[in-house]
C-alpha positions as CSV (number, residue, x, y, z in Angstrom):
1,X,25.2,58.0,17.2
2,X,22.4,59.7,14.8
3,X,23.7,57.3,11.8
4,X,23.5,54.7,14.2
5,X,19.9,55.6,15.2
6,X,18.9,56.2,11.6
7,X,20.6,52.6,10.4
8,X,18.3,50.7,13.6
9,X,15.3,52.3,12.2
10,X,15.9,51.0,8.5
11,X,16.6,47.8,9.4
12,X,13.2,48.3,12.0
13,X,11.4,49.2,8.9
14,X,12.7,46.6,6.3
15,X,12.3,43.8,8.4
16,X,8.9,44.8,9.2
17,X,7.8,44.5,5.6
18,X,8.9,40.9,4.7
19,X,6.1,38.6,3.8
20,X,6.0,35.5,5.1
21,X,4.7,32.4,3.9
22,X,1.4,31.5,4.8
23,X,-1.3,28.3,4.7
24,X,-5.0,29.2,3.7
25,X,-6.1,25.1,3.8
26,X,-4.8,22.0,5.6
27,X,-5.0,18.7,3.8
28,X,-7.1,16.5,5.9
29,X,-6.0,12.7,6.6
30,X,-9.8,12.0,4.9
31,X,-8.1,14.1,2.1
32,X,-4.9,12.7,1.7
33,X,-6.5,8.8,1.9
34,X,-8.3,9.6,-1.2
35,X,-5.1,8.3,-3.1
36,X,-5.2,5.3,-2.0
37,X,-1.8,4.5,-2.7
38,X,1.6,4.1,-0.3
39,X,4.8,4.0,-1.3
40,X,6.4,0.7,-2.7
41,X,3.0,-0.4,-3.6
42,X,2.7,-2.5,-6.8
43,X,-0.7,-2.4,-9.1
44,X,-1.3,-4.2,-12.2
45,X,-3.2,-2.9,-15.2
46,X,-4.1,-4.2,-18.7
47,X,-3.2,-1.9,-21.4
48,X,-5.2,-1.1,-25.0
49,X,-3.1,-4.5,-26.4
50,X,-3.9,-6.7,-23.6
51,X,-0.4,-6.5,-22.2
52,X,-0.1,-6.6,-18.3
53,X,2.0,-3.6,-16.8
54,X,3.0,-3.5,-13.0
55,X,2.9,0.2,-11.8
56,X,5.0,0.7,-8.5
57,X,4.6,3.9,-6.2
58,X,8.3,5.7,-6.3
59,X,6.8,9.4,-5.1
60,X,4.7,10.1,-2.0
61,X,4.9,13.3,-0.4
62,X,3.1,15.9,1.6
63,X,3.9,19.1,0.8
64,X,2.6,23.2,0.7
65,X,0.9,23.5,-2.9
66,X,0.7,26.8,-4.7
67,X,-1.3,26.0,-7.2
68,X,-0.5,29.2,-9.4
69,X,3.1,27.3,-9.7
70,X,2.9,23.6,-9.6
71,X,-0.7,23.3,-11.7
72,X,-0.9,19.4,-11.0
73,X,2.2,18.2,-10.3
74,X,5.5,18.0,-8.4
75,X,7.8,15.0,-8.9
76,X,11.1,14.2,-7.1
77,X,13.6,16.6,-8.4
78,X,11.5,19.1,-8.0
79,X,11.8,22.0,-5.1
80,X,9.0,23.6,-3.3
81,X,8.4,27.2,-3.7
82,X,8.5,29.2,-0.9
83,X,6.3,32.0,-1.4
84,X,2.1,32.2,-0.7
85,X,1.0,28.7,-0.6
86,X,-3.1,28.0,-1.1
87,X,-3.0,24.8,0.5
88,X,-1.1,21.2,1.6
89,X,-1.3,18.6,-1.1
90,X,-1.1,15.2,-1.5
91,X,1.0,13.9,-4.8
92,X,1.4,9.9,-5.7
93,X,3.8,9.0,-8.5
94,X,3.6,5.3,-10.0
95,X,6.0,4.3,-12.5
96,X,6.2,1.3,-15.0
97,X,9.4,0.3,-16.0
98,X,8.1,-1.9,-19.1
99,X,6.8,1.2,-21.0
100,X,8.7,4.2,-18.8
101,X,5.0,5.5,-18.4
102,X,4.2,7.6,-15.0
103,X,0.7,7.7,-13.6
104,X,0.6,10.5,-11.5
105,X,-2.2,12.1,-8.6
106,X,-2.5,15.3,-6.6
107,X,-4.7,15.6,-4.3
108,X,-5.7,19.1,-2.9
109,X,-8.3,19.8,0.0
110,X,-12.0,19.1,-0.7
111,X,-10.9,16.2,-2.6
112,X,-9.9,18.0,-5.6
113,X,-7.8,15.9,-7.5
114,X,-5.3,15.7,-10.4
115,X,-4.1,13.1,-12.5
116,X,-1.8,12.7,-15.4
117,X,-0.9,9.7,-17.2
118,X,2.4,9.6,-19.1
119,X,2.9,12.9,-20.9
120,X,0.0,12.9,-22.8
121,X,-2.9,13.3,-20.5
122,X,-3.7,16.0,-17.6
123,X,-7.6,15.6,-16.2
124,X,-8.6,17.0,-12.7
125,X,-11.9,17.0,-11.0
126,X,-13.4,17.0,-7.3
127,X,-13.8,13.4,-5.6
128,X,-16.9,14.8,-3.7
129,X,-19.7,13.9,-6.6
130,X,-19.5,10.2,-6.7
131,X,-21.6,7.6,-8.3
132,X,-21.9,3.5,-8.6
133,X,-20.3,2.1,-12.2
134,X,-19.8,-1.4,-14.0
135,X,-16.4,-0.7,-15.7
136,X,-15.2,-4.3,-17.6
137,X,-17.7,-6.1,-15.5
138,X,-16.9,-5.4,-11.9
139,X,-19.5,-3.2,-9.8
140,X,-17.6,-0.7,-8.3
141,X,-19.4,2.2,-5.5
142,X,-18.6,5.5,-5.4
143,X,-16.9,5.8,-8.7
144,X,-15.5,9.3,-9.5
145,X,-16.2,9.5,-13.7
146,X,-14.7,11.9,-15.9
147,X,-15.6,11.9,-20.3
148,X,-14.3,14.4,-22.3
149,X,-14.9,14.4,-25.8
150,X,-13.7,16.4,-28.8
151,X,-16.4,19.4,-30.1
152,X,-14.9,19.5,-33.4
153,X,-15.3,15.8,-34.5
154,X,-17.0,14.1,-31.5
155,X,-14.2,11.6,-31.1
156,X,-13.4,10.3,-27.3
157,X,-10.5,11.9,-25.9
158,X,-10.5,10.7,-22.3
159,X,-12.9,8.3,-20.3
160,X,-11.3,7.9,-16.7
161,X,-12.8,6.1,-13.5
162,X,-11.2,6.3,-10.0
163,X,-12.4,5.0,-6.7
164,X,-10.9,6.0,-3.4
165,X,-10.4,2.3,-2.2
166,X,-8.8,1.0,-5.7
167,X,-7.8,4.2,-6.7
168,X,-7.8,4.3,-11.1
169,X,-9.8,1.8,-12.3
170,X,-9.3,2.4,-15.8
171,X,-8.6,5.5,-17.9
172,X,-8.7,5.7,-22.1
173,X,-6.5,8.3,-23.8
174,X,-7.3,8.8,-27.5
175,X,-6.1,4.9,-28.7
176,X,-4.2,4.5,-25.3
177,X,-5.7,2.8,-22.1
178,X,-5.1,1.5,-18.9
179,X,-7.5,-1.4,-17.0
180,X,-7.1,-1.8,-13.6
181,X,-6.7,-5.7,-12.4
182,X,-8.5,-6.7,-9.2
């Protein structure tokens, strides 16, 4: 009976010690519709040799985001972790079969997004600081606009534009770039 009693209380104990999972942010639907994006979706872009590439959505999914873990970005074959998430996220994957190139986009609450394109490229920023741009001769509102270029020799690395109602507009990668088509 005592080992009994002693075996109850240890598993009392033990049990009372596991963590559980938790949420800390909720993805709102205003949150989630900044990747404008649904599944099956086709978008054409221009690239740097004047070549038109058709980008098809093949990944959209909701998911808990821990962002220690995933950084910017969780594609089909890979799991979730269940541990402490931060927050839900948002991830859109478009894929080109002409050039086997992915675009990819998290989006995280506050409108804090990623974005990768291929391999080559990760940029992230927040959605919230908007402003109106003429990118290849189309006036576009709220424009999200991120530059980055190189402290050692000044060259461009990355020039990006994204809209929440188109989405990327056009991004430049080194010699590599992508122009949306309206």
């Amino acid at each position: 009976m005592k080992k009994l009693l002693i075996f109850c209380t240890a598993l009392i104990m033990m049990s009372s010690c596991v963590k559980h999972a938790h949420i800390y942010m909720k993805l709102t639907d205003e949150d989630a519709a900044a990747i404008p994006y649904q599944m099956g979706q086709t978008v054409d872009f221009i690239d740097q040799s004047g070549d038109t590439l058709t980008y098809k959505v093949t990944y959209d999914e909701t998911y808990p985001y821990d962002i220690d873990r995933y950084y910017n970005r969780l594609g089909p074959d890979d799991k979730p972790y269940y541990g402490n998430y931060d927050c839900y996220a948002r991830t859109v994957i478009l894929d080109c079969d002409w050039n086997g190139a992915s675009l990819g986009f998290t989006i995280l609450p506050e409108k804090y997004i990623y974005f990768y394109f291929g391999s080559d490229i990760d940029l992230n920023g927040n959605l919230l600081n908007t402003a109106p741009y003429t990118v290849e001769g189309v006036d576009y509102e709220n424009v999200h606009h991120g530059i980055l270029y190189s402290q050692y020799t000044g060259e461009l690395i990355f020039d990006w534009y994204y809209n929440e109602e188109f989405g990327l507009i056009q991004v430049k990668y080194y010699d590599k770039s992508l122009t949306r088509i309206q």
